[in-house]
C-alpha positions in Angstrom: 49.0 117.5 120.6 48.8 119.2 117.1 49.1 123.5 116.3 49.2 125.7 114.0 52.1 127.4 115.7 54.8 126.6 118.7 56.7 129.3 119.5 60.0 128.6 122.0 60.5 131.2 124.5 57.9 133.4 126.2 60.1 136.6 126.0 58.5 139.7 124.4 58.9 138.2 121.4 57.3 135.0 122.2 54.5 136.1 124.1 53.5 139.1 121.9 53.5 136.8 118.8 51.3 133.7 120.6 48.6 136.5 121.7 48.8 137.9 118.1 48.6 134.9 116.7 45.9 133.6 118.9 43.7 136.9 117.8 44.0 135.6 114.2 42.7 132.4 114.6 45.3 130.0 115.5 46.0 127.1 117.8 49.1 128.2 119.9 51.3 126.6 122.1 54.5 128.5 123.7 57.1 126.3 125.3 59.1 127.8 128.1 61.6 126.5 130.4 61.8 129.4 133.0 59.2 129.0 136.2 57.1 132.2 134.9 56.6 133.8 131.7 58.0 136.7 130.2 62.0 135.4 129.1 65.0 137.5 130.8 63.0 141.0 130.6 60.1 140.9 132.7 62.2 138.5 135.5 65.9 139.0 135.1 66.2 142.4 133.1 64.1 145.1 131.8 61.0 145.2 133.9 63.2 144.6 137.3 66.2 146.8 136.6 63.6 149.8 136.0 62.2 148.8 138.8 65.4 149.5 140.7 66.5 152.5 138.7 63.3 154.4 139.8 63.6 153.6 143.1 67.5 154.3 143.3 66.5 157.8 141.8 64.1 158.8 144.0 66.4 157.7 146.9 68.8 160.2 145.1 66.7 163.0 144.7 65.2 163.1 148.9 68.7 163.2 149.7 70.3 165.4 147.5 67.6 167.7 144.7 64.2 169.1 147.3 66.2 171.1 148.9 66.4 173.5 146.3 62.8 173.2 145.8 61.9 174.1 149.4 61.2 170.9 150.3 63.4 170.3 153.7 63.4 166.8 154.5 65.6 164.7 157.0 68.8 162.3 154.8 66.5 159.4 153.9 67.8 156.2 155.0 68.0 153.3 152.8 65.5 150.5 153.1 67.2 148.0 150.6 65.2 144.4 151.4 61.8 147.1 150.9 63.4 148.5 147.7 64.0 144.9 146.2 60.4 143.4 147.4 59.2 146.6 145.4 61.8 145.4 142.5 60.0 141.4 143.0 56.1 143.0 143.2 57.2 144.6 140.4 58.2 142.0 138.6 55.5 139.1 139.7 52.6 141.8 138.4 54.3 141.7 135.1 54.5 137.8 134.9 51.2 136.9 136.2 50.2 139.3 133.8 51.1 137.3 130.8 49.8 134.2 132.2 46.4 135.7 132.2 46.6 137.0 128.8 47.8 133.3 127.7 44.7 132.4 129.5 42.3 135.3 127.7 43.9 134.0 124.0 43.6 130.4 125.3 47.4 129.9 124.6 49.0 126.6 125.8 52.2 126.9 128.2 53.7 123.9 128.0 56.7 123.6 130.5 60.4 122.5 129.3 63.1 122.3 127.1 62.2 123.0 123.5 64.1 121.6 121.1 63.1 121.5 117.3 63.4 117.4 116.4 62.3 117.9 112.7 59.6 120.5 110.6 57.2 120.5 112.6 57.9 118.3 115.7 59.2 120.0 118.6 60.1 117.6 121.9 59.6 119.2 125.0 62.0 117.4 128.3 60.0 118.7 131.4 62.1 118.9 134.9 61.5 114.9 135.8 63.2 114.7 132.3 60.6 112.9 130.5 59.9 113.9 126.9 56.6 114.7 125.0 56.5 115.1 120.8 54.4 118.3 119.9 53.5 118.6 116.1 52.7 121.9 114.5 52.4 124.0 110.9 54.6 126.2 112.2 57.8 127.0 114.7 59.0 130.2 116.2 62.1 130.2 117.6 62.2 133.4 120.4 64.6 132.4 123.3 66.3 135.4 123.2 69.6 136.2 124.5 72.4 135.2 127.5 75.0 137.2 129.1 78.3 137.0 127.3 81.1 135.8 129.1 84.6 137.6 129.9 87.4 135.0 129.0 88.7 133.7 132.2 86.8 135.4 134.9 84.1 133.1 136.1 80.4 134.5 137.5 79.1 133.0 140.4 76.5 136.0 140.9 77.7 136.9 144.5 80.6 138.8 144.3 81.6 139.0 140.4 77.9 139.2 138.6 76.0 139.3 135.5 73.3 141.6 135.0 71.3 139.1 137.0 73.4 138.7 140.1 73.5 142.9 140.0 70.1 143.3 140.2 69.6 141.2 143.9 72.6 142.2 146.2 72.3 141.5 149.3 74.0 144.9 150.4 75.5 148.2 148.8 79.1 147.7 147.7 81.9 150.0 149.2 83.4 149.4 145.6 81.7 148.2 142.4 83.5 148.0 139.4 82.0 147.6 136.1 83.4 145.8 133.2 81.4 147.2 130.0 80.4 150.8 129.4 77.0 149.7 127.4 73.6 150.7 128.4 73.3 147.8 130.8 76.1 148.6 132.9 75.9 152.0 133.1 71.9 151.7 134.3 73.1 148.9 136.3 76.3 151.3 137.7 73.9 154.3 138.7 71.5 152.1 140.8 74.5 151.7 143.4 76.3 154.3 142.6 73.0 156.2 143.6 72.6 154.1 146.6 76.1 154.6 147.7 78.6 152.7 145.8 81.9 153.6 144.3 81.9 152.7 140.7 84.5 152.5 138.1 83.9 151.4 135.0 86.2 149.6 132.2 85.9 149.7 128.7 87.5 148.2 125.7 86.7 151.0 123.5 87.6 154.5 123.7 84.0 155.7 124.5 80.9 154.7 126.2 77.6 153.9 124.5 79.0 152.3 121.5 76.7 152.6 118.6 75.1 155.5 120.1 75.8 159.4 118.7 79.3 160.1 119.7 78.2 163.7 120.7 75.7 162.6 123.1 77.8 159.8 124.3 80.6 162.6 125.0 78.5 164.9 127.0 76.9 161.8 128.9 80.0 160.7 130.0 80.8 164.2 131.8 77.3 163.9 133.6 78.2 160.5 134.9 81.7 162.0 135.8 80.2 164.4 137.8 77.8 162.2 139.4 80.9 159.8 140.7 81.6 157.3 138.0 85.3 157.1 137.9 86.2 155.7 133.6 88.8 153.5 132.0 88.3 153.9 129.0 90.6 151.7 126.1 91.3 149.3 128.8 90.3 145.7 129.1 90.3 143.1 132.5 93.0 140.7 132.4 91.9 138.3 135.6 89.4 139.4 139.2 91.3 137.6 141.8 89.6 136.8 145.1 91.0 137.2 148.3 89.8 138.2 152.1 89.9 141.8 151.6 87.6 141.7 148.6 88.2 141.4 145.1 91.1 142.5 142.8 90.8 143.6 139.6 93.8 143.8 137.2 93.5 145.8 134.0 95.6 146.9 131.3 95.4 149.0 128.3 93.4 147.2 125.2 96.8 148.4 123.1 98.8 147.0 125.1 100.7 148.4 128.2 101.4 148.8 131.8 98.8 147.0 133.9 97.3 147.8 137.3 95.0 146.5 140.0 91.7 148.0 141.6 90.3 146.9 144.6 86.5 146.0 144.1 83.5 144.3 146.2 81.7 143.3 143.5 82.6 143.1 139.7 79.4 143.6 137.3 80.6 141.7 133.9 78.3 143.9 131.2 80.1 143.6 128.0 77.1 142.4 126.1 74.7 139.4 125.4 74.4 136.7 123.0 72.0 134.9 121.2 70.5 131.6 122.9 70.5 128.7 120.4 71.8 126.1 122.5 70.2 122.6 122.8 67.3 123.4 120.2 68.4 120.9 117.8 69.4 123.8 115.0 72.8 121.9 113.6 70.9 118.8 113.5 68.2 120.1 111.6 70.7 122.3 109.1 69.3 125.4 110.5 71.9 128.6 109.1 73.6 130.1 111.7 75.5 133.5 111.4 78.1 134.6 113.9 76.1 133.3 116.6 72.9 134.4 115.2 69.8 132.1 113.4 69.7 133.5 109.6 66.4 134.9 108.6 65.1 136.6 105.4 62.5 139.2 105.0 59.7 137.2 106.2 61.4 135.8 109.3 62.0 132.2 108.1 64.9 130.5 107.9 66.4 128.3 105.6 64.5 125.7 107.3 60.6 125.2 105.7 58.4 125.7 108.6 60.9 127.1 111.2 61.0 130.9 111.9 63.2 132.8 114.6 62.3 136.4 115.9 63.8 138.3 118.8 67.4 138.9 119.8 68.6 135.2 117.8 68.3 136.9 114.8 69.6 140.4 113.7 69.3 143.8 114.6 69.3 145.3 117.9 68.6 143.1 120.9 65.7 145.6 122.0 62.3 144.0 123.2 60.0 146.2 121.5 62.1 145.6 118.3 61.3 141.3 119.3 57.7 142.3 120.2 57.2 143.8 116.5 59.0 141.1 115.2 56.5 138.9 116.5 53.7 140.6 116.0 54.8 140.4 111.9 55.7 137.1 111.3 52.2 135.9 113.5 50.4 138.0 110.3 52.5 136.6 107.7 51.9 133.0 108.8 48.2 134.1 108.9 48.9 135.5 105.2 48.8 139.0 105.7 51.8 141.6 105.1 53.4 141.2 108.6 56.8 144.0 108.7 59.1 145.9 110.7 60.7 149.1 109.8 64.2 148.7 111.1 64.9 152.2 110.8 62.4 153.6 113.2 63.1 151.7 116.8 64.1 153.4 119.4 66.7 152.8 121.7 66.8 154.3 125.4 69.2 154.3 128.2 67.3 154.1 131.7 69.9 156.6 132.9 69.8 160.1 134.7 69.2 162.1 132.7 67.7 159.4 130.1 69.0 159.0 126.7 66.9 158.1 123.7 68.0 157.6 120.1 65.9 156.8 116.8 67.2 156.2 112.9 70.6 157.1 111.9 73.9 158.9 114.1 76.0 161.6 113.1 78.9 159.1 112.6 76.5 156.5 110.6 75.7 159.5 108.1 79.3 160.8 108.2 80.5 157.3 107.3 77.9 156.5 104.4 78.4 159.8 102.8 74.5 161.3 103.5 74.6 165.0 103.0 72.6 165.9 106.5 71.3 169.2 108.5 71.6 169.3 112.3 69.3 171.2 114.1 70.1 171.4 118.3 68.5 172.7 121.2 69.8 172.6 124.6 67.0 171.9 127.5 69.0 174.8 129.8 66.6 177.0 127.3 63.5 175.5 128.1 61.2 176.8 130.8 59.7 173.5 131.8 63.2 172.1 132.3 64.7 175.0 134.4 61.2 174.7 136.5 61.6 171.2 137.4 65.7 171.6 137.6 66.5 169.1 134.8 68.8 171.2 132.3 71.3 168.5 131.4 71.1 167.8 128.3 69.8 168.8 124.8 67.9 167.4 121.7 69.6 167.0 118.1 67.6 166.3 115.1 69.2 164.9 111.8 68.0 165.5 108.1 68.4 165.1 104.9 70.1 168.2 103.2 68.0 167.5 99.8 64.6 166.3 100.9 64.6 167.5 104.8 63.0 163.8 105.9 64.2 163.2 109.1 67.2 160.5 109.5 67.4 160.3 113.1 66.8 161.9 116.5 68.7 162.0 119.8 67.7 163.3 123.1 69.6 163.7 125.9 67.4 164.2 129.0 64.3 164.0 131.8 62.1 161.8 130.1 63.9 161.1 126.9 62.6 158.2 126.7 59.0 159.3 126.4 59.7 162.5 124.2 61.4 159.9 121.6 58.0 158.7 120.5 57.2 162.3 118.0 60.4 161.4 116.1 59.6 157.9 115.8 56.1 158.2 114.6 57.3 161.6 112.3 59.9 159.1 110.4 57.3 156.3 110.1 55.2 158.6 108.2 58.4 159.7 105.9 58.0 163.2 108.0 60.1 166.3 107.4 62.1 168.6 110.3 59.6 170.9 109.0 56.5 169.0 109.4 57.9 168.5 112.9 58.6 172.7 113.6 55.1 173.1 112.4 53.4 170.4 114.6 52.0 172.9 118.1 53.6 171.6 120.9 51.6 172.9 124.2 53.7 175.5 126.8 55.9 174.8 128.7 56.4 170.9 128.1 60.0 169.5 127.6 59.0 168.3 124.3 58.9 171.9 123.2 62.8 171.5 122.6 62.1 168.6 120.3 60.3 171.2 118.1 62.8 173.7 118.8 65.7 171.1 117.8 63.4 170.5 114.6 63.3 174.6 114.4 66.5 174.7 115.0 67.5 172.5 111.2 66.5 175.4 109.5 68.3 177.8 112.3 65.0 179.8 112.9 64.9 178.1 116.6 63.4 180.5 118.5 64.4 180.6 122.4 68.1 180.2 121.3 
């Protein structure tokens, strides 16, 4: 079989560049290994761990926030085998949702093992093992990301899990301890902590949410303390031994120190993921590869003629909107029009509760690069929507530019963050101003009012504050 374009992987990235490819005209094949479409984040990530974090926080709220409201209800009981066929619906709808769309953009799935034999030639080994040659114009290569491993403790998704193994327990843990104070384990963590866990976390670093705003990574932590996550923070897991009572933990201080032990039921390793490259044929081929990652350049391609990677194998965040628009660009630039991504306006948001969201640049990026910046803050315990719906915690900070007043970046801290992110993002696209933004009428009483107040608030003329 001959294309114009095989892409490997059928991850967000894959599967958003074979439909947009397909709409301009090309012959598209996607080769996946996995049983169902959609890569790690519509089966083993994204798509079912907000699947379980809704559920989890609605759990929460019968049994612990209507009261307030008025609403008297008896202590829900937990229905767990019900809350993870929701978790599977959830996740099937999703799948067989992309294999229609393959269908609509009459996209070939061909099942297997990609790997890239030359420019052009991809071999595919299906389960019986036998091989097929595909030729093509083009290659993308989109197979994402693993789980990175913690040196010495072995996974074997029962008792000590990935991301994967966390997100289809058979039962609550009494005790879960989680290595890795990143977005995925602290979404992961408030599932059971919600549900009834215990949950200790353990972190390298000195802070949670590396990467993120220091500020709101600070206050964060005190809402999680508050909701029963117990930290270690500068501290780092030197073995998880198992024995008859459980697991034990043994951790000691990443400068060097005393150790201890803690008593866990399950161990969540979340310390990060890597990029997939293995068994593609890349070294053969000469393909440049980057602590880890495939090198690209400003269209995509590598140093290979023909071959192209998007997704979380190349750089930048490991974010599937970021893959999807990566895809979505190098499908126009192959069909020769001016395909791009603007690194500097994806979003990032933390599934938590309250949600965090985060566009453009931090506090400690400016501070660090020498940007002379405004802040403008406003806390959601001002906003009437927020105390009507009793979801104060938290606050929104806009960053600009002391000399021109174009926004930098935006961080919110709150219910719905993750939807109230979208104004920022679209305001920086455009080159927008805190200004523009504190002159934009935002209807009463929304939350996203505070986004205009925090934009208000750069100019300290905020109103309600």
């Amino acid at each position: 079989m001959s294309y114009d374009l095989i892409i490997i992987g059928s991850g967000p990235g894959g599967y958003v560049c074979a439909i947009r490819a397909a709409q301009l005209g090309m012959k598209v094949a996607v080769v996946e290994k996995m049983k169902t479409l959609g890569g790690t984040c519509l089966n083993i990530g994204c798509i079912p761990s907000k699947a379980l974090l809704y559920a989890s926080e609605m759990f929460d709220e019968a049994g612990h926030h209507l009261g307030p409201l008025g609403v008297v209800v008896a202590p829900p009981k937990l229905d767990l085998p019900t809350m993870m066929k929701h978790k599977d619906d959830t996740v099937a709808a999703n799948v067989n949702g992309v294999a229609f769309l393959f269908k609509k953009n009459k996209i070939d799935w061909v099942k297997g093992e990609g790997r890239i034999a030359a420019p052009g030639k991809v071999v595919v080994k299906g389960e019986d093992g036998k091989e097929s040659t595909l030729e093509t114009k083009a290659i993308v290569i989109a197979t994402g990301s693993d789980v990175a491993r913690l040196p010495g403790v072995d996974i074997d998704e029962k008792t000590v899990v990935s991301s994967t193994g966390a997100l289809s327990l058979a039962k609550v843990p009494e005790r879960l301890m989680v290595v890795g104070a990143g977005v995925i384990g602290l979404e992961l963590g408030s599932v059971w902590r919600r549900l009834g866990a215990e949950v200790t976390v353990v972190e390298f670093l000195d802070r949670i949410l590396p990467g993120m705003d220091s500020e709101v990574a600070k206050q964060f932590q005190r809402l999680l303390e508050k909701q029963g996550f117990d930290f270690h923070l500068g501290h780092k897991v030197a073995k998880v031994e198992k024995g008859d009572g459980g697991l034990k933990a043994t951790i000691e201080p990443a400068a060097g120190g005393d150790t201890r032990t803690i008593d866990a039921d399950v161990v969540l390793v979340a310390i990060g993921r890597r990029p997939y490259t293995q068994n593609l044929g890349l070294e053969a081929l000469g393909v440049a590869i980057d602590r880890g990652m495939v090198v690209v350049d400003d269209h995509f391609a590598t140093n290979v003629p023909g071959v192209y990677a998007i997704g979380d194998v190349i750089r930048g965040p490991m974010l599937a909107h970021k893959a999807e628009d990566e895809g979505v660009a190098v499908a126009e630039i192959l069909a020769g029009q001016a395909g791009h991504v603007n690194y500097n306006a994806i979003p990032g948001v933390v599934y938590t509760s309250p949600e965090i969201a985060a566009v453009g640049k931090t506090e400690d990026e400016l501070k660090a690069e020498g940007v002379a910046y405004k802040v403008g803050k406003f806390p959601f315990t001002a906003n009437g929507r927020a105390r009507a719906m009793r979801h104060t915690d938290g606050f929104v900070k806009i960053l600009a530019d002391a000399a021109t007043d174009r926004v930098l970046g935006a961080h919110i801290m709150g219910f719905g963050a993750g939807e109230m992110i979208h104004e920022a993002v679209v305001l920086m696209e455009f080159g927008g101003s805190s200004e523009d933004l504190a002159r934009t009428c935002h209807a009463h009483p929304t939350m996203s009012e505070a986004v205009k107040e925090a934009a208000m608030a750069v100019e300290k003329r905020a109103i309600h504050i």
